[in-house]
C-alpha positions as CSV (number, residue, x, y, z in Angstrom):
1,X,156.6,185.1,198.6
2,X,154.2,187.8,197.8
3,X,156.3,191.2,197.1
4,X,154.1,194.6,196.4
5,X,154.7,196.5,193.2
6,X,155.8,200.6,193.6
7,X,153.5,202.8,193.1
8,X,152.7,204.1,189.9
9,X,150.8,207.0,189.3
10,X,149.1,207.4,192.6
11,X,148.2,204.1,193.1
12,X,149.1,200.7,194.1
13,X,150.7,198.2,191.8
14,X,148.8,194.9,192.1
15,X,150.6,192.4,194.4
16,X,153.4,189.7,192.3
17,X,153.8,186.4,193.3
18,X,158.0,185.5,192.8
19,X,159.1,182.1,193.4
20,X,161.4,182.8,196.2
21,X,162.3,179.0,196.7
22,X,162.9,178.8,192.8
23,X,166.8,178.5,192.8
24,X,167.3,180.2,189.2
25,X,170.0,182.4,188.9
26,X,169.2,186.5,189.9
27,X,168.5,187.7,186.5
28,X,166.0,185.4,185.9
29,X,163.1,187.5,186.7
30,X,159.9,185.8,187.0
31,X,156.2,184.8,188.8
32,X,152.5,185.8,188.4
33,X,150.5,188.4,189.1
34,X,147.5,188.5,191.7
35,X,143.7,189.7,191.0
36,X,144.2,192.4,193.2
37,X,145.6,196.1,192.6
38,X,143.6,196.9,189.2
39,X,140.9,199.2,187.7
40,X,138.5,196.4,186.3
41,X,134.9,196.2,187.2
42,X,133.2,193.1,188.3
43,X,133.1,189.9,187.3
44,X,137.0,191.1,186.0
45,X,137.7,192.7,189.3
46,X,140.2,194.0,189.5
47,X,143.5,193.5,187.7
48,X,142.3,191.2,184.6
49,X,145.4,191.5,182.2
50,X,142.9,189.3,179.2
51,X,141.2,190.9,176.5
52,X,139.7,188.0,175.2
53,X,137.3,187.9,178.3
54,X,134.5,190.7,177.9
55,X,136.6,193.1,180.0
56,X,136.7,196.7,178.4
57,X,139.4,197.0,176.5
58,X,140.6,200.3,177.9
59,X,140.5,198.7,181.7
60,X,142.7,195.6,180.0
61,X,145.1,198.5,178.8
62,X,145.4,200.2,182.0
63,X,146.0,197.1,183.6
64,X,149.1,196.0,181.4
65,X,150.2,199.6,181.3
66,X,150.2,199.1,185.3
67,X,152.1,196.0,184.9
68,X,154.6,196.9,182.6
69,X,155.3,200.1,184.9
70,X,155.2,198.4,188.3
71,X,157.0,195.8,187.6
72,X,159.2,197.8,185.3
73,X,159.4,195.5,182.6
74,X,162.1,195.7,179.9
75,X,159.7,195.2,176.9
76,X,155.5,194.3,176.5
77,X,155.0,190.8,177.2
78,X,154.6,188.7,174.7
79,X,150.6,188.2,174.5
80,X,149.7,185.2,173.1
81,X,146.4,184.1,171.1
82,X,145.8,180.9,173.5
83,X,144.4,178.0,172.3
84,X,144.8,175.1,174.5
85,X,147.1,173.3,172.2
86,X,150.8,172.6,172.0
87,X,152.3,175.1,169.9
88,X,155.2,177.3,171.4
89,X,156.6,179.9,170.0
90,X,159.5,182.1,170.2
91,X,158.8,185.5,172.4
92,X,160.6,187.6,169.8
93,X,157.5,187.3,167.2
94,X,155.6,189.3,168.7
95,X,152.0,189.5,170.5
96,X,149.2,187.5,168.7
97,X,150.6,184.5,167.9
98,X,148.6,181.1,168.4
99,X,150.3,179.7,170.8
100,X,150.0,178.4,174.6
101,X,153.6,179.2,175.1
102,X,156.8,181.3,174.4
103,X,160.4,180.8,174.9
104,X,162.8,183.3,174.8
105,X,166.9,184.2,175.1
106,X,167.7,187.1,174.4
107,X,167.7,189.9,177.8
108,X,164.6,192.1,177.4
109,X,161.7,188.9,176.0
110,X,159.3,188.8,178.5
111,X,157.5,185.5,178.2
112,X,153.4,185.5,179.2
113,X,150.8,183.3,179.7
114,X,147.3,184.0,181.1
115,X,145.9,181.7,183.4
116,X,142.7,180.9,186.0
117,X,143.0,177.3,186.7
118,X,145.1,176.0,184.2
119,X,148.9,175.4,185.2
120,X,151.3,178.7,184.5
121,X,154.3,176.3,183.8
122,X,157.6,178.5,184.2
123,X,161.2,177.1,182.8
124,X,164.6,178.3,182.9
125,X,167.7,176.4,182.1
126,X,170.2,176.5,185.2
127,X,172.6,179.0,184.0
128,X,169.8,181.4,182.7
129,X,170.3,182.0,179.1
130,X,167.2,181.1,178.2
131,X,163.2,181.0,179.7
132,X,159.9,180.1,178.7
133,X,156.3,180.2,179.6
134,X,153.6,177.5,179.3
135,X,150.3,177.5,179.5
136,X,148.9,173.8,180.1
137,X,145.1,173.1,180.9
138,X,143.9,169.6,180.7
139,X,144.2,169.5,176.7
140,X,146.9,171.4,176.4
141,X,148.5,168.3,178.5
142,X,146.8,165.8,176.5
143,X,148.2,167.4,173.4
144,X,151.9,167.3,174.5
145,X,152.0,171.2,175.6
146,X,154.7,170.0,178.4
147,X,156.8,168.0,176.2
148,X,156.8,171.1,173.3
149,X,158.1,173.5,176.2
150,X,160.6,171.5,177.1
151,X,161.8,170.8,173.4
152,X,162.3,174.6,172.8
153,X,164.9,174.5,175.6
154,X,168.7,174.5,174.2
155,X,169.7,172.8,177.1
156,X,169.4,168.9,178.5
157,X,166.6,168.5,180.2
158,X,168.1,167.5,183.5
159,X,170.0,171.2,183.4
160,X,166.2,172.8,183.2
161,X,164.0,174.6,186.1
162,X,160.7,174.2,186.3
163,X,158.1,176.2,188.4
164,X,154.4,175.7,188.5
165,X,152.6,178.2,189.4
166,X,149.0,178.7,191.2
167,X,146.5,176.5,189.6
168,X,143.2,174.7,190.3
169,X,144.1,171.9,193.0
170,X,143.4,168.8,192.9
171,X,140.3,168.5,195.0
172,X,138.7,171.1,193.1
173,X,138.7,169.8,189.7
174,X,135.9,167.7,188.9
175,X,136.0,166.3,185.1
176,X,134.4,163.5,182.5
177,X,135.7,160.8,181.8
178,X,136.7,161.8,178.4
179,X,139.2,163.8,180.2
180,X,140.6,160.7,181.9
181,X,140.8,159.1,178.6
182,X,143.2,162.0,176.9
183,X,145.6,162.5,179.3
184,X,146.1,158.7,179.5
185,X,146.2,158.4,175.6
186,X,149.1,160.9,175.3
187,X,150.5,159.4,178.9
188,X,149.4,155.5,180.0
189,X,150.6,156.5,183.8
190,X,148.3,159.8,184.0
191,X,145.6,157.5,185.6
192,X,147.7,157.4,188.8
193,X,146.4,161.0,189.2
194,X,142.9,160.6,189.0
195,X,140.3,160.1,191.9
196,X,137.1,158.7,191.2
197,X,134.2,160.4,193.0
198,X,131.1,159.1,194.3
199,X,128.8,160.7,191.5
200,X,130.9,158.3,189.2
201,X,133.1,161.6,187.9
202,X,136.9,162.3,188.1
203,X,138.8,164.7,190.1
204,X,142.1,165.2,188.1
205,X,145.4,166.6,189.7
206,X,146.8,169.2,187.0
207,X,150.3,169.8,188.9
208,X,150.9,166.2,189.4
209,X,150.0,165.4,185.5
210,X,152.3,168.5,184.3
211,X,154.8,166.7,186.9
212,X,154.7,163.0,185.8
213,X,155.1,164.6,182.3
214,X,159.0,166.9,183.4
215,X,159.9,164.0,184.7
216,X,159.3,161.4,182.0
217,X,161.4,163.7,180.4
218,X,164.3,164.0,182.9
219,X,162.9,167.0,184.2
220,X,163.6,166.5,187.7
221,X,163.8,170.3,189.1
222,X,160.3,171.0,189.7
223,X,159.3,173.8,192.4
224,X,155.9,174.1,192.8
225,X,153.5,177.4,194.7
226,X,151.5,174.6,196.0
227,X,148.2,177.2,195.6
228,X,144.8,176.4,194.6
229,X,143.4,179.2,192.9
230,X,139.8,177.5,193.0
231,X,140.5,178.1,196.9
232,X,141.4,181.7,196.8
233,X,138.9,184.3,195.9
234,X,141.0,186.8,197.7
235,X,144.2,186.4,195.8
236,X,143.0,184.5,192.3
237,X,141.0,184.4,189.1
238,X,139.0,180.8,189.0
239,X,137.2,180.2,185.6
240,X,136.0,176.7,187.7
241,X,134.3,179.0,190.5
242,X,133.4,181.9,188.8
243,X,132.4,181.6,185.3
244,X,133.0,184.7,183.7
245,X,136.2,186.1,185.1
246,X,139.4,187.9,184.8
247,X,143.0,186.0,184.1
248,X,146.0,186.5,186.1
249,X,149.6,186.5,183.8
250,X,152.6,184.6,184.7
251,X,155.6,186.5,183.4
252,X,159.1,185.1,182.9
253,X,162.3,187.3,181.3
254,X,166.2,187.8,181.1
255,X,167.1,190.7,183.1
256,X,171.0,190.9,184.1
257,X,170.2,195.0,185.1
258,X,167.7,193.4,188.2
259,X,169.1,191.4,191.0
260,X,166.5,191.2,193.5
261,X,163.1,190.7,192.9
C-alpha cells in the first residue's frame, strides 16, 4: 500500500511503501521509500537518500532530514557502509559501519538499508521484540548475507517475518555465468532459479534465491511486494536501467508510541 508522508516544511514528504499484508504486530514500523518527493537533481532525481553515489551532499542531507521528519522517525537510521558481503551488525553502533545489514531491539533503532535492484530484505520476529534490515544483491546471497540476518534473530526461525521488498525481477536481470556458479556454490538448489537466455547468458530470480535461502532455514513466513524496480521508472531507483542513479532506503524499527502506519 503506498501511504503519503505529511508535509513538512511546505512540501510533500516523498511517498512510503508499508507492507500492509505483512502480518507483524503494530509497533513494528517498517517499508521503503519511493524516488519521488525529493530535492535531488538528475540522474538522483529526486529523493536519493545515498551519499556514496555522486549526489551533493547537501541534497542527500535534505533528503534524510525529510525522511526523518515525514516519517517522524524516533532516531537517524542506522546508515550503513555497504559492501555486498555478509556482515550484520547491531543498529545501536551507529552509522558507518561495514555492513549490509543491522538488527536491532531496543524501541527507537531504526534499521536501513539502501537499495536499487538488490533485495531490501525486512525481518521481524512474531511478537516484535526485535527487527532487522538486509541488504542482499547477488553476492551478498552468495556470501551467506541471508543466513547471517537470520542468525542475529533471538528467536527460532519458524517464529520470524520476512518481507522482501521491491527489487529487480526476475525477467530483468541478465547475468554471467560466474554468477550462476556462486549462488550454486554457497546453495546446490539455486540453479532452480536460473533461466538460460538465448544469447547463452542467465536471467537470475533474486526474490526466489533470497526465498529458497529463509526457507532452508525454516523461514517459512515470507511476504513479498512482488515489484520490479527495473519496471518502474515512475516509482524506483534501477542501477540495472539507469546507470548512475539515486537509492531508495528500506527502514525497519520498534515503535510501541505508533499504531497505524
Amino acid at each position: 500500500m503506498m501511504v503519503p508522508g505529511p508535509a513538512q516544511a511546505g512540501r510533500d514528504i516523498p511517498l512510503w511503501w508499508w507492507p500492509a499484508r505483512w502480518p507483524v504486530p503494530p509497533h513494528v514500523r517498517a517499508g521503503i521509500t519511493t524516488r519521488d518527493g525529493g530535492c535531488s537533481a538528475p540522474p538522483f532525481a529526486s529523493f536519493n537518500l545515498a551519499a556514496h553515489v555522486g549526489d551533493r551532499p547537501s541534497s542527500v542531507h535534505e533528503n534524510r532530514t525529510a525522511l526523518r521528519q515525514g516519517l517522524r522517525l524516533p532516531s537517524e537510521p542506522c546508515w550503513l557502509q555497504q559492501a555486498h558481503g555478509s556482515r550484520v551488525v547491531s543498529a545501536a553502533g551507529g552509522c558507518n559501519q561495514a555492513a549490509d545489514g543491522s538488527h536491532a531491539s531496543t524501541t527507537g533503532q531504526v534499521c536501513a538499508v539502501l537499495v536499487a535492484d538488490c533485495v531490501p530484505l525486512l525481518l521481524s520476529d512474531a511478537s516484535g521484540t526485535q527487527v532487522a534490515a538486509i541488504h542482499a544483491g547477488w553476492r551478498g546471497i552468495a556470501a551467506g548475507i541471508v543466513a547471517a540476518g537470520i542468525s542475529t534473530m533471538r528467536a527460532p526461525a519458524d517464529q520470524l517475518l520476512a518481507w522482501i521488498g521491491p527489487c529487480i525481477g526476475p525477467e530483468r536481470y541478465e547475468v554471467g555465468a560466474e554468477v550462476r556458479c556462486a549462488c550454486l556454490e554457497t546453495d546446490p538448489g539455486a540453479g532452480d532459479h536460473f533461466r538460460r537466455t538465448t544469447s547463452g547468458r542467465w536471467l537470475a530470480d533474486l526474490p526466489a534465491l533470497v526465498c529458497c535461502q529463509l526457507r532452508a532455514r525454516d523461514v517459512h513466513a515470507i511476504y513479498s511486494a512482488d515489484l520490479c524496480t527495473h519496471a518502474r521508472p515512475d516509482l524506483f531507483f534501477s542501477h540495472r536501467r539507469d546507470g548512475s542513479t539515486g537509492r531508495m532506503a528500506a527502514l525497519i524499527w520498534l515503535d510501541p508510541d505508533r499504531t497505524s502506519p
